[in-house]
ROLO-709591 format. One line per field, with one value per residue (C-alpha): x, y, z; residue in three letters. Coordinates in pm, 1 decimal. Example, Ala and Ser with C-alpha at 12.3 -4.5 7.8 and 13.67 -1.06 7.14 Angstrom:
! ROLO-709591
xx [1230.0,1367.0]
yy [-450.0,-106.0]
zz [780.0,714.0]
type [ALA,SER]
END
This chain:
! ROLO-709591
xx [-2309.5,-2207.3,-2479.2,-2720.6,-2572.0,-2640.8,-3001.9,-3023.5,-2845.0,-3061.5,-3372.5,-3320.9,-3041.5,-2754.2,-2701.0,-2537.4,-2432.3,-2512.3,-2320.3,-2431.6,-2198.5,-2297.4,-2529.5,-2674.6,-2715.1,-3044.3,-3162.4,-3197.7,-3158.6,-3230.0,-3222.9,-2816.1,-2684.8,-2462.8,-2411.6,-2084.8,-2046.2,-2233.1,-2050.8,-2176.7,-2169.3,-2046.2,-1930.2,-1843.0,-1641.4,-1734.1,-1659.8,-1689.0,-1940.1,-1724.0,-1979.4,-1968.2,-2212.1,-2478.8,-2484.7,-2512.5,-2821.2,-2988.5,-2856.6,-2989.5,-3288.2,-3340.2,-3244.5,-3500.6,-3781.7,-3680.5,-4013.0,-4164.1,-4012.1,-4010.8,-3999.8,-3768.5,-4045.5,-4094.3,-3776.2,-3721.6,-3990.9,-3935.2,-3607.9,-3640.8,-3937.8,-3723.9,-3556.9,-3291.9,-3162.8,-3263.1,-3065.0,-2768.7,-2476.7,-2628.2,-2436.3,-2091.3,-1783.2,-1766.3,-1838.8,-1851.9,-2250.5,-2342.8,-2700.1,-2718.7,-3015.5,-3141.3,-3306.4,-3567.2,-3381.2,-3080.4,-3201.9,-3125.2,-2750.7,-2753.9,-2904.9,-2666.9,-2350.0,-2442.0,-2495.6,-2138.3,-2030.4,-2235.9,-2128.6,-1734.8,-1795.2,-1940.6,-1689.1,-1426.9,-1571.2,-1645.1,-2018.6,-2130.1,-2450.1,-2556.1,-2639.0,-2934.8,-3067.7,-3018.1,-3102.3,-3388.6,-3561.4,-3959.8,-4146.3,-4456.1,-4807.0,-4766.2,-4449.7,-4195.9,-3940.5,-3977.9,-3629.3,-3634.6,-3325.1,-3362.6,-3154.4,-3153.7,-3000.4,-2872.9,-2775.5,-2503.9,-2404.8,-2063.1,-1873.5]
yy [-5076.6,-5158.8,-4945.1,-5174.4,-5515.9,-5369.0,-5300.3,-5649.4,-5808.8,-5655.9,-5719.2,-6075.8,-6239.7,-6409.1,-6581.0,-6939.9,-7152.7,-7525.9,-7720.5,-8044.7,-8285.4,-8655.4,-8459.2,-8630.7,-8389.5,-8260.5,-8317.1,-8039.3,-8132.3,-8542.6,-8859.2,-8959.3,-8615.0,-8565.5,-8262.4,-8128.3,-7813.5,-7491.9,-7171.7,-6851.9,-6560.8,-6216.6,-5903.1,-6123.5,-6399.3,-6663.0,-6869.6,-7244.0,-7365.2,-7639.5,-7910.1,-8315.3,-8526.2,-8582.1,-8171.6,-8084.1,-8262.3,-8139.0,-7762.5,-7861.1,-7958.9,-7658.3,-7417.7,-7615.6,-7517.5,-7189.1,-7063.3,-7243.7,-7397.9,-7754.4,-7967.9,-8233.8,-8448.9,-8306.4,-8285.5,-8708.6,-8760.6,-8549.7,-8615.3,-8967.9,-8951.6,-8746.2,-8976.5,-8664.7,-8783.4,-9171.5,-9209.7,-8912.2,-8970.3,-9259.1,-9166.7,-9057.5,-9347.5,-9411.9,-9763.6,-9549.2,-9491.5,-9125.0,-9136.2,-9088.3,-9182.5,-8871.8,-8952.1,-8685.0,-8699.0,-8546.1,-8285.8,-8047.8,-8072.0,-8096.7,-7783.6,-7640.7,-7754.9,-7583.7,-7243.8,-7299.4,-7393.8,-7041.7,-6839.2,-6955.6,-6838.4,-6508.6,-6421.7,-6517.8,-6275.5,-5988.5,-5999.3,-5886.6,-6127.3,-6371.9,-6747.7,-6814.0,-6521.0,-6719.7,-7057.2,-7002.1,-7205.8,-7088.3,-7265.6,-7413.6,-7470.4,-7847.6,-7792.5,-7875.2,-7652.9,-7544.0,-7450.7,-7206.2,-7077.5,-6700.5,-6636.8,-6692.5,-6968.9,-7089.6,-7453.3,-7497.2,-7796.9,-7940.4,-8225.0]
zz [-1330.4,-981.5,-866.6,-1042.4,-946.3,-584.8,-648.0,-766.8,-531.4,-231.7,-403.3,-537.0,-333.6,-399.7,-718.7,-712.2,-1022.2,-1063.3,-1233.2,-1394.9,-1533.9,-1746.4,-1993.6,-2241.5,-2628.3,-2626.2,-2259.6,-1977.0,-1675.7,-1660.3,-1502.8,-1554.2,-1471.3,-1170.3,-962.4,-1025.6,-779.3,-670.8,-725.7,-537.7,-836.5,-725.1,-877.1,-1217.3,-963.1,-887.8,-545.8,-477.4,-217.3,-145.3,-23.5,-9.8,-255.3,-35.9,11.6,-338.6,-390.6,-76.2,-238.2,-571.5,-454.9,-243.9,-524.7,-756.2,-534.4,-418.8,-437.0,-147.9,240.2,261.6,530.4,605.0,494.4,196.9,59.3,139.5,-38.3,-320.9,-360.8,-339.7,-598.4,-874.6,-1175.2,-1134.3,-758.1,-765.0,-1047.5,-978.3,-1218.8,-1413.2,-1752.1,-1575.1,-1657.8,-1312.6,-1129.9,-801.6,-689.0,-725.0,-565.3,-194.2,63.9,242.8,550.2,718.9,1018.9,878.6,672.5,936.0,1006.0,595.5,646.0,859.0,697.9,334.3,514.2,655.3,320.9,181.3,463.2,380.6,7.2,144.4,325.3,111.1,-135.1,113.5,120.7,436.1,424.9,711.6,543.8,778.2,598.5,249.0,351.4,602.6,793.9,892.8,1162.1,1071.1,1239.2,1327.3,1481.8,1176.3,1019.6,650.1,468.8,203.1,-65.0,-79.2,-335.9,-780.3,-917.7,-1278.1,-1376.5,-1673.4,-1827.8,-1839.8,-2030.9]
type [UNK,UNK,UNK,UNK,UNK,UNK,UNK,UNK,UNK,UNK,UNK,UNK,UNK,UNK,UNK,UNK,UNK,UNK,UNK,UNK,UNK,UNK,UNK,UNK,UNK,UNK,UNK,UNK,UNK,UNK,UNK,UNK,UNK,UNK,UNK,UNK,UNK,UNK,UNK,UNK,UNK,UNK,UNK,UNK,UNK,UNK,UNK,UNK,UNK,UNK,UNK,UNK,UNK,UNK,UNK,UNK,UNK,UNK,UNK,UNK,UNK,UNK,UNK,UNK,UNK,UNK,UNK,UNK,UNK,UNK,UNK,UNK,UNK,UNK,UNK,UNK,UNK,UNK,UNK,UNK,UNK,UNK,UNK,UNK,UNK,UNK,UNK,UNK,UNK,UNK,UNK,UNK,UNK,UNK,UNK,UNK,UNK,UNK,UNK,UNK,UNK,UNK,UNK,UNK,UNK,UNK,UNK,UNK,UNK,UNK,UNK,UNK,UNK,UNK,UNK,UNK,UNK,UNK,UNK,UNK,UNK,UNK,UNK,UNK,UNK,UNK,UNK,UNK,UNK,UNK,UNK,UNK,UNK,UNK,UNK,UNK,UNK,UNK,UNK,UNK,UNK,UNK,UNK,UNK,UNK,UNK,UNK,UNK,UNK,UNK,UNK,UNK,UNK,UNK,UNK,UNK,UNK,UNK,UNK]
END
């Protein structure tokens, strides 16, 4: 078994856990939900990627579109765009805004603050695995930077 978790682990990535809070019956995924926490899946543990609001979008978003780098660019504009982000924890209780603004500029240092958040989880469950290699970032033609989740993801629903 552990020799197969291995093989899958090398050849897929890491596997983090989404969890979306504010869910409305019979809905996956919607406008109104909030980002509750990202939990970085290992050996049948799981360990919190402790990261700030604003983070778990940009991490959400990311793991979304795993498939492809973004740009800064891109992800602004996509992210502001989605129903899911401009209106972030729409059916929660709370009087407290959940959406944030994500500016281009910033996307960077958001960037580098989730792989310190990923690299913390790593190493707290004794995964010898570099988070630039997870969360890279590819240099494009025109000079930008394209970021890119290397890793499988799952998104659960909580009440």
């Amino acid at each position: 078994m552990l020799l197969a978790e291995s093989a899958q682990f090398l050849a897929a990535g890491p596997h983090f856990v989404v969890a979306h809070e504010c869910h409305e019956p019979g809905t996956i995924c919607s406008a109104g939900e909030a980002v509750a926490g990202v939990w970085f899946r290992y050996r049948g543990r799981d360990y919190q990627v402790i990261l700030s609001l604003t983070l778990l979008l940009v991490f959400d978003h990311l793991a979304r579109r795993r498939w492809f780098a973004q740009t800064a660019t891109q992800i602004t504009r996509a992210m502001k765009s989605d129903p899911f982000y401009r209106f972030h924890g729409a059916n929660g209780r709370s009087h407290e805004s959940q959406t944030r603004r994500i500016s281009r500029s910033a996307v960077k240092t958001y960037v580098q603050r989730i792989r310190m958040a990923i690299q913390k989880a790593f190493d707290e469950a004794g995964v010898n695995l570099d988070a630039r290699r997870v969360l890279i970032s590819t240099p494009t033609t025109m000079n930008e930077t394209g970021y890119r989740l290397v890793a499988t993801a799952e998104w659960i629903h909580i009440d």
